[in-house]
N, C-alpha and C positions, 0 to 999 in steps of 0.2 A: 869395481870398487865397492866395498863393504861400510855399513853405516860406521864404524869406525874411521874411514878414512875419508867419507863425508865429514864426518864431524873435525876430523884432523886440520883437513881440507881448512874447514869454516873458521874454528878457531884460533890455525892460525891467519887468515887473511885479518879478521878484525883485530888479532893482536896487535901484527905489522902495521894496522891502521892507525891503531892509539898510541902505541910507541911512538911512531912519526908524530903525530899531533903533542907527544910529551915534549918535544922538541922545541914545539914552539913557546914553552912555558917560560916569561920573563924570571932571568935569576935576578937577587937579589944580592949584591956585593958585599952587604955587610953579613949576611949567610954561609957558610962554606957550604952547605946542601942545599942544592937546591927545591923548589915542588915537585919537579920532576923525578927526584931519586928515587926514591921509593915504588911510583908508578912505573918506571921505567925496569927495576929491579924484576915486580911481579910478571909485568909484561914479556919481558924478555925471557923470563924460565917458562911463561904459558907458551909461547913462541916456538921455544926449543922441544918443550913437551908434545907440543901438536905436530911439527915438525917429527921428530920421531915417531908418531902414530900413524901416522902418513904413510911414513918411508916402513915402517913394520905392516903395515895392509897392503903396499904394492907390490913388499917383498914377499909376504902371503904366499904360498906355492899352493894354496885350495883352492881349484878350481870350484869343486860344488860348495858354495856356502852355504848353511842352513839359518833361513831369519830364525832368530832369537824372539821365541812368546813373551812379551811384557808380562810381568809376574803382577797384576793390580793390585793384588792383596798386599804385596811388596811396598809398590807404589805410595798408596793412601798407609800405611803404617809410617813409611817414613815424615811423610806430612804432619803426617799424627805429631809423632815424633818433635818433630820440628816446632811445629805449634806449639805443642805444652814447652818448649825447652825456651820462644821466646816470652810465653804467658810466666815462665816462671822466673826470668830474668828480674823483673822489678820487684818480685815479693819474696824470695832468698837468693837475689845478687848472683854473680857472674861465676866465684868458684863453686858453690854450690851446684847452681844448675847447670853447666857445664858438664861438671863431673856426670850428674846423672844422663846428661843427653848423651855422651860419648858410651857410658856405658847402657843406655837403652838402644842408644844407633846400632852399637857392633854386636850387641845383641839378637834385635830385630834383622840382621844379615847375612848373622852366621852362630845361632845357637848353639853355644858352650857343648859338648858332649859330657865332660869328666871335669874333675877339681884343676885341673890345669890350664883349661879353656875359660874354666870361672876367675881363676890367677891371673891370666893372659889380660882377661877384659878389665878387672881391677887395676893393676901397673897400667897397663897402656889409658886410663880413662884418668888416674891420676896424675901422670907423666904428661898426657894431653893439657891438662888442667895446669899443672905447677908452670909448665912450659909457656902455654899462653898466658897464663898470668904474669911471669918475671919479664918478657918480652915486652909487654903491651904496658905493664904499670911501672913498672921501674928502668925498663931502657928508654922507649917512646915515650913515657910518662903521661899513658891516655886513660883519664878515669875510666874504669871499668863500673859496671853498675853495681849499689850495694842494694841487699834485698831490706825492703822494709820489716820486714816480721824477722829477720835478725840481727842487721845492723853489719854484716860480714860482705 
């Protein structure tokens, strides 16, 4: 079994784990949703996803597998990444920096060659952006953070 299907492995056992335990979340009768929905929702696609990765590495027909060199430079860029995109959450707000982490992510992973790969990462970093934002503030209705230095 290949570190994929370790990981497949893992992630699903601790999903099945917290699902079960979603179970035990008292509802609330005057709620039609319960706590549980939501956990239960994510849980359950990690589940089937891990489940799949599993069943895609046994079914592997590669006898030699070659490990995979951890790329560091990779590594700590995304960190990078990461960091500046939560340092810039409270000082230009959630679509702002968003937008930019999506487009410094998919940049840092897979650098544009031509104007169509620069098109690519602009739609997908705005679409990322509009998406979490209509989701999270106007269905869930969960403040998103506004940045100080614009007010947006």
């Amino acid at each position: 079994m290949s570190r994929d299907g370790i990981t497949g492995l893992a992630v699903l056992a601790a999903s099945l784990v917290l699902f079960g335990l979603t179970l035990e979340l008292k509802q609330n009768p005057l709620v039609p949703i319960g706590p549980g929905f939501y956990p239960r929702i994510v849980l359950g696609l990690t589940a089937l996803l891990a489940a799949a990765l599993l069943v895609f590495d046994l079914a592997s027909k590669k006898q030699a597998r070659q490990a995979e060199a951890i790329n560091v430079g990779l590594v700590l860029a995304v960190f990078a990444i990461f960091g500046l995109y939560v340092g810039a959450l409270p000082l230009v707000g959630f679509r702002l920096s968003t937008l930019a982490f999506v487009a410094a992510l998919q940049t840092a992973l897979d650098f544009p060659r031509n104007k169509k790969g620069w098109m690519v990462i602009a739609v997908t970093a705005l679409a990322t952006t509009l998406v979490t934002y209509i989701v999270f503030e106007h269905y869930l209705h969960v403040l998103l953070p506004r940045g100080r230095w614009t007010g947006f």
